[in-house]
C-alpha positions as semicolon CSV with decimal commas, in nm:
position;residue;x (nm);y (nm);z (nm)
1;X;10,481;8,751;9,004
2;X;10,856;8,721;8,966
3;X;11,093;8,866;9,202
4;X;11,152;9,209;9,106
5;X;10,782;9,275;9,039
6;X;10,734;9,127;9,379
7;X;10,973;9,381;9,495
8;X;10,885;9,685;9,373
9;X;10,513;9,604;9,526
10;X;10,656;9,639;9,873
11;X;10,592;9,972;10,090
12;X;10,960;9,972;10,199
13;X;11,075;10,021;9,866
14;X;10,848;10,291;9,846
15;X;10,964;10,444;10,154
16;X;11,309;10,456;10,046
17;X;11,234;10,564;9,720
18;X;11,049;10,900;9,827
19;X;11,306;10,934;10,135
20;X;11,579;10,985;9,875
21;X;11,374;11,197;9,626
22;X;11,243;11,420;9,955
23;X;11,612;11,452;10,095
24;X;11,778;11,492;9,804
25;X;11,525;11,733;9,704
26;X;11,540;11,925;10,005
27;X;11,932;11,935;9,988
28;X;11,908;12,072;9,610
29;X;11,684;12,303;9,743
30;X;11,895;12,450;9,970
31;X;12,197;12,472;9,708
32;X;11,979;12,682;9,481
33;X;11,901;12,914;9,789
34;X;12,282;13,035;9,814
35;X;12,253;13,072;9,403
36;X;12,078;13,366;9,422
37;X;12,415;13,559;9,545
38;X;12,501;13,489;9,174
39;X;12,188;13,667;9,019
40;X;12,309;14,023;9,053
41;X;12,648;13,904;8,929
42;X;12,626;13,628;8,599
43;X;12,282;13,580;8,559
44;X;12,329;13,363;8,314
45;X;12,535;13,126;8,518
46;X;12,318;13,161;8,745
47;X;12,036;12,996;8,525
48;X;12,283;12,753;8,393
49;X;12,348;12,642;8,722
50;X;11,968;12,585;8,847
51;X;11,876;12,419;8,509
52;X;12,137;12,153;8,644
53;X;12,010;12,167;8,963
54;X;11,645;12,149;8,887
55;X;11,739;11,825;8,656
56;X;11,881;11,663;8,960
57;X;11,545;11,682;9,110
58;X;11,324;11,623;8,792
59;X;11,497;11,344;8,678
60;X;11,414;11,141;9,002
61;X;11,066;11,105;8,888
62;X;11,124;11,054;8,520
63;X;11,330;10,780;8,618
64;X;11,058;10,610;8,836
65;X;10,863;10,643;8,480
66;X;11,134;10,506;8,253
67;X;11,331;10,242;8,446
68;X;11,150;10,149;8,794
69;X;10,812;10,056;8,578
70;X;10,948;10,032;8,256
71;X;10,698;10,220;8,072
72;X;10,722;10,266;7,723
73;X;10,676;10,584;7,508
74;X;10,641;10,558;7,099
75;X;10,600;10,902;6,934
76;X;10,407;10,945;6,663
77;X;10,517;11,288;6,460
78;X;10,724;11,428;6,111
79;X;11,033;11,276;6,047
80;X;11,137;11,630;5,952
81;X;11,028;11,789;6,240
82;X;11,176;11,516;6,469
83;X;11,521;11,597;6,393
84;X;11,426;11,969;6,527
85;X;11,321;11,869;6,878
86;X;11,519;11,976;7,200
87;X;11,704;12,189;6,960
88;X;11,527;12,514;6,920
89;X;11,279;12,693;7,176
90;X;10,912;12,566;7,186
91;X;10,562;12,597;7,329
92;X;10,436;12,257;7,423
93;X;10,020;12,228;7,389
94;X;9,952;11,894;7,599
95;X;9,629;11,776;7,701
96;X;9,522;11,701;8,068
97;X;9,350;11,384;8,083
98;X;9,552;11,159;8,288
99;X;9,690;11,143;8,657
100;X;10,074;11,098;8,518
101;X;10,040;11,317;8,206
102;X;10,301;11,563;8,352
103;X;10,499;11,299;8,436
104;X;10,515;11,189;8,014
105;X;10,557;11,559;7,967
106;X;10,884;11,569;8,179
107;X;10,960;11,194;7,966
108;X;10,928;11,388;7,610
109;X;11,127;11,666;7,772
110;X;11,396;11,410;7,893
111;X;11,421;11,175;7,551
112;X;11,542;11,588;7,389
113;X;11,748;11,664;7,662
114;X;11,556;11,988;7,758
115;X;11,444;11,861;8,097
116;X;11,633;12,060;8,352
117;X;11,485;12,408;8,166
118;X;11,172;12,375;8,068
119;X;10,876;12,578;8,167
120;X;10,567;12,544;8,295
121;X;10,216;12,793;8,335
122;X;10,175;12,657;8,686
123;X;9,885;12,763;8,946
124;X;10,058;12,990;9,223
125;X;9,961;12,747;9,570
126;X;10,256;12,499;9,374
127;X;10,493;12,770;9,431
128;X;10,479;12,676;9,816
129;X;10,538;12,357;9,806
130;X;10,920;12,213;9,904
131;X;11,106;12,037;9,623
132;X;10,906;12,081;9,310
133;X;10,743;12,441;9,337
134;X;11,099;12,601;9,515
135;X;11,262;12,411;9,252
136;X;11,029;12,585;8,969
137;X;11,091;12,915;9,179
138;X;11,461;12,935;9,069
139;X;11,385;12,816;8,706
140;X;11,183;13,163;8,662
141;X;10,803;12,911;8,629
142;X;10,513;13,137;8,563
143;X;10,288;13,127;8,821
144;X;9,964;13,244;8,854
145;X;9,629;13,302;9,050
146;X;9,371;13,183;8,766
147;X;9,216;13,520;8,766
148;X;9,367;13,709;8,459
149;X;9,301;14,018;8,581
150;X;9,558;13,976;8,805
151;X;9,735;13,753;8,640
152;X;9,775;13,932;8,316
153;X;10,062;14,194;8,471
154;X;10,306;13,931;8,665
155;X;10,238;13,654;8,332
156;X;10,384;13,946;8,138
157;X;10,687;14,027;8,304
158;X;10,770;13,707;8,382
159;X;10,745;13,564;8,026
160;X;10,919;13,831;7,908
161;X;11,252;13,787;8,127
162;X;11,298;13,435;7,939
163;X;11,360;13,629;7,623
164;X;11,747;13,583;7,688
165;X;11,719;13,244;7,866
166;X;12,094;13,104;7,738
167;X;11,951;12,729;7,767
168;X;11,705;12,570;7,496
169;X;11,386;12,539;7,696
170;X;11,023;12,420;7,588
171;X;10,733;12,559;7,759
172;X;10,474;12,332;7,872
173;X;10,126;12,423;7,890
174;X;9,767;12,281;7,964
175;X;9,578;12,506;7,719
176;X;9,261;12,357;7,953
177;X;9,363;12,469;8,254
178;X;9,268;12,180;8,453
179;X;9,228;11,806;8,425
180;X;8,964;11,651;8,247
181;X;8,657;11,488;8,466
182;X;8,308;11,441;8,361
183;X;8,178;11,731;8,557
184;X;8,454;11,998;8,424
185;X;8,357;11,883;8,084
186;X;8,014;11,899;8,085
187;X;8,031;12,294;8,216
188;X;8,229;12,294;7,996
189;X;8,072;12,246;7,708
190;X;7,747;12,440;7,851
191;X;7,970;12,730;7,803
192;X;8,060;12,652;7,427
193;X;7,708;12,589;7,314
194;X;7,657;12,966;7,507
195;X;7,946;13,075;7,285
196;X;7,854;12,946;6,964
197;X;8,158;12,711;6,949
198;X;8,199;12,388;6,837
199;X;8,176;12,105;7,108
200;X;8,472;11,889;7,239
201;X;8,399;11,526;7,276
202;X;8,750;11,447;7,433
203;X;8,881;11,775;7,547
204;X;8,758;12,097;7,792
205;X;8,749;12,447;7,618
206;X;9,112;12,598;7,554
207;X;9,202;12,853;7,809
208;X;9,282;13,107;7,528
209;X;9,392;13,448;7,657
210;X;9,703;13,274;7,875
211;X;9,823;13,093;7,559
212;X;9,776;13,449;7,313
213;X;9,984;13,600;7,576
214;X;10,284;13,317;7,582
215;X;10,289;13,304;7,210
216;X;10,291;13,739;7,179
217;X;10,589;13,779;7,502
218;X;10,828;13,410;7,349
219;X;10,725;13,526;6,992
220;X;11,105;13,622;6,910
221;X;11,243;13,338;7,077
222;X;11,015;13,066;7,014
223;X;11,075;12,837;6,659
224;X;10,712;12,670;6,696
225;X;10,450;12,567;6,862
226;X;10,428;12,151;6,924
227;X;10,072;12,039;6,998
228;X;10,068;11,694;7,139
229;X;9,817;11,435;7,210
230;X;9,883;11,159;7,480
231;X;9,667;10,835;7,518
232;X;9,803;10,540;7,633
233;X;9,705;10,141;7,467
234;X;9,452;9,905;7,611
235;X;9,223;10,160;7,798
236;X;9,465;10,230;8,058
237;X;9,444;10,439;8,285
238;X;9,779;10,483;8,480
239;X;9,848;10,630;8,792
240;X;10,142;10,782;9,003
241;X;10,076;10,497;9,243
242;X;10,125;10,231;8,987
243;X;10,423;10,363;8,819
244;X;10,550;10,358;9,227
245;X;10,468;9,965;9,226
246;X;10,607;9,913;8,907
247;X;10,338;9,858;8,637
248;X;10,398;9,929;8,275
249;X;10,197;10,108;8,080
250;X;10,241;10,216;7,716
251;X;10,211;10,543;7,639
252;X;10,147;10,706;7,289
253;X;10,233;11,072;7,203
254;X;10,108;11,210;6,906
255;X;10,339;11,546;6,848
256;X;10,281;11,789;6,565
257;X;10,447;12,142;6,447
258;X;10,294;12,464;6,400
259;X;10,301;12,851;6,470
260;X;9,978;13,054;6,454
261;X;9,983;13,282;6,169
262;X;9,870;13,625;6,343
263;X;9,935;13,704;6,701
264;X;9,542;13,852;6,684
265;X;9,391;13,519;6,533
266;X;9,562;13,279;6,838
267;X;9,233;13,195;6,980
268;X;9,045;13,132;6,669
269;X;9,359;12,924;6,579
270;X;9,380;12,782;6,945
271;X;9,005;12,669;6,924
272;X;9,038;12,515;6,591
273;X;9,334;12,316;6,765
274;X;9,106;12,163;6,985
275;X;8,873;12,007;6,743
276;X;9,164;11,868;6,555
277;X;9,302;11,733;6,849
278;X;8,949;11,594;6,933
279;X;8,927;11,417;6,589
280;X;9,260;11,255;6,605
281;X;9,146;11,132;6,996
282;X;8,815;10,969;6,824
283;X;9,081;10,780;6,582
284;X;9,296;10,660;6,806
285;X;9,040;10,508;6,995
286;X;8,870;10,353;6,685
287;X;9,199;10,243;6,541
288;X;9,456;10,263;6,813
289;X;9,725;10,442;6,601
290;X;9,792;10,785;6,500
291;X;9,811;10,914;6,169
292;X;10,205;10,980;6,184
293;X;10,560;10,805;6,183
294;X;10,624;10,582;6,514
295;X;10,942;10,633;6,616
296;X;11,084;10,521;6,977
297;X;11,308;10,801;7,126
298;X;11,643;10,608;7,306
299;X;11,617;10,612;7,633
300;X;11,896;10,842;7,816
301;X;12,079;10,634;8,097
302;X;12,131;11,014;8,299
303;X;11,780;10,966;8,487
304;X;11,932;10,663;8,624
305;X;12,245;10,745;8,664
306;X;12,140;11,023;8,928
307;X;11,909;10,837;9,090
308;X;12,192;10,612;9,198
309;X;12,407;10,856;9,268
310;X;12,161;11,010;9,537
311;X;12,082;10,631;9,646
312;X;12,456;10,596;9,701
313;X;12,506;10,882;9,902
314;X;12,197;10,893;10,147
315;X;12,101;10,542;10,220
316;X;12,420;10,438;10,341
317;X;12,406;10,685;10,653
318;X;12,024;10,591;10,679
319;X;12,136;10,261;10,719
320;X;12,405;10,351;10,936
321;X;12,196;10,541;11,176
322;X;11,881;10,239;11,177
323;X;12,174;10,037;11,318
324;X;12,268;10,231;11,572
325;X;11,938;10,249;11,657
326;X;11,885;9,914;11,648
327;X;12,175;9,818;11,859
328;X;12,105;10,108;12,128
329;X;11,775;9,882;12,271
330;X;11,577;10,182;12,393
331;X;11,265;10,150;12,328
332;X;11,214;10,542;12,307
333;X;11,449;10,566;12,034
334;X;11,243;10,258;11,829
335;X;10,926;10,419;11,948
336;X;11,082;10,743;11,759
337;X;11,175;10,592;11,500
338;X;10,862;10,355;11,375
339;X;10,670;10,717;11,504
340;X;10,888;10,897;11,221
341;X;10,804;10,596;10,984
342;X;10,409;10,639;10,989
343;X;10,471;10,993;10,928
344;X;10,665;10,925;10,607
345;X;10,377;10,676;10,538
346;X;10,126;10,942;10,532
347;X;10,390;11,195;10,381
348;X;10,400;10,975;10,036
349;X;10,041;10,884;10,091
350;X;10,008;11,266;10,055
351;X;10,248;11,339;9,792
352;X;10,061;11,033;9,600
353;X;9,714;11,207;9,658
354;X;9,823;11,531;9,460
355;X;9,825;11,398;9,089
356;X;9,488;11,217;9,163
357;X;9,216;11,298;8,981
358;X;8,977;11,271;9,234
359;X;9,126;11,486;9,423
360;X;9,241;11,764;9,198
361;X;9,143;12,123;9,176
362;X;8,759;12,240;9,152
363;X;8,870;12,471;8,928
364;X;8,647;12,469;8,608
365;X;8,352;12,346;8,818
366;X;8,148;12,686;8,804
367;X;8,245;12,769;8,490
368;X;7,865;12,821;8,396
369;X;7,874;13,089;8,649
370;X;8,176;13,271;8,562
371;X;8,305;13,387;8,179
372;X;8,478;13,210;7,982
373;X;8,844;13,324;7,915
């Protein structure tokens, strides 16, 4: 192992890095709070603003993606369509498959510079969490309960206040509604063969009355809808944790335009989706490739760029203060401090534990016992 791989192994670097993603965070945070004076006043700064804000924050992780492990991304898509993306409003269809899939959403966000606004359908417990769900808070995410009944009301509303969003944005959703495990899909598919619809190999049944309802409230706003299909080469199957110790993977996104034709057809349409995207899984795992133009996005240096900037500004008085501490011999003070250490320890270990797989949300488990949506 050479040097820098050796390096970005070790804990401590680890430690720092999630010290100055969780301060920083926590300082944006705080910034957006005194925002909200502006809401009643320029809204539209206002959103202008947190989109800046919220990129600041989002960024940090892209970056761990793009330049701490080095992972690649090719795109596979239209030429024509290409040259439309980050450029007009869009629904994002991604699949849910893989621990860091969010993570190559943000990437394909980043590569269009639409990163700091766009959207997500996010479960409502995110909402509490410091950093990322406050963050989402002041971008106006749509977050719900899971239970469309009452879901359907707040959804609604809130979709329908992005109508005059002044930023480009592209709204991310997992049609699935939760990640894919054995167990999820085999309910899964107990409830299609119930249905009388076609079963999915590679993919859970679509959620569809969440996505009819995005496509009906952005319909005027909205250019098209992008499905696309994520896998990444050699069987791999990559993980927050090893994007934190610096592995590269390779990741391949297979990204495709279309609009449903009539607002009343959007889950046959949705459904049909899901077979196509199932098909075009089965061929990239017979031939590796998808059946579109690669093309490599550039890579942005502004991920970087305000990672360092952070780095710059909080480690020096973090350094400052382990000196002090150092110097000051009490052994209460060091007992504080490696005390505060182990509890950063199992802070990251925490934050690590939220994008497993293993550990992700029983949702779709009883499936067999409740109807579909």
């Amino acid at each position: 192992m050479d040097i820098v791989g050796f390096l970005k192994s070790q804990f401590i670097c680890h430690l720092l890095i999630c010290y100055i993603f969780i301060v920083s965070g926590l300082i944006i945070n705080f910034i957006q709070l005194f925002t909200l004076i502006l809401w009643p006043i320029n809204k539209q700064l206002f959103r202008r603003i947190n989109c800046r804000l919220a990129y600041c924050i989002s960024s940090q992780m892209v970056m761990l993606l793009e330049w701490w492990s080095g992972t690649d991304c090719t795109l596979y898509t239209d030429p024509e369509s290409y040259h439309k993306y980050g450029k007009e409003n869009a629904i994002v269809i991604l699949n849910h498959n893989f621990e860091i899939d969010f993570l190559c959403g943000w990437n394909f966000c980043e590569r269009f510079g639409v990163l700091g606004s766009s959207k997500v359908l996010a479960k409502k417990e995110l909402s509490y969490m410091p950093i990322i769900g406050w963050m989402w808070y002041f971008l106006e995410i749509v977050f719900c309960k899971r239970k469309w009944e009452e879901d359907r009301k707040t959804v609604v509303q809130k979709l329908l206040n992005l109508r005059d969003y002044p930023e480009n944005f592209w709204f991310l959703i997992h049609c699935e509604g939760t990640r894919f495990t054995e167990q999820k899909h085999q309910i899964s598919m107990q409830v299609a063969e119930a249905k009388g619809l076609p079963k999915l190999k590679y993919h859970l049944l679509p959620r569809t009355k969440g996505f009819a309802v995005t496509v009906q409230c952005l319909r005027n706003v909205v250019s098209a809808v992008y499905d696309s299909t994520l896998n990444f080469r050699n069987n791999e199957n990559p993980t927050l944790l090893g994007v934190l110790n610096g592995k590269k993977y390779h990741a391949d996104l297979y990204v495709r335009q279309d609009v449903p034709n009539d607002e009343q057809e959007c889950s046959t349409w949705l459904h049909k989706l899901y077979q196509e995207k199932d098909a075009f899984q089965e061929e990239y795992y017979r031939t590796g490739t998808y059946p579109a133009v690669p093309t490599i996005p550039p890579r942005r240096p502004w991920t970087l760029l305000n990672w360092l900037f952070w780095a710059l500004l909080l480690l020096y008085p973090l350094f400052k203060l382990l000196i002090n501490m150092i110097n000051s011999g009490s052994s209460l003070t060091l007992a504080s401090f490696a005390f505060v250490i182990i509890i950063a320890s199992v802070g990251v270990r925490w934050m690590i534990g939220v994008t497993e797989i293993n550990k992700g949300s029983t949702y779709g488990n009883n499936d067999n016992k409740q109807k579909q949506q």
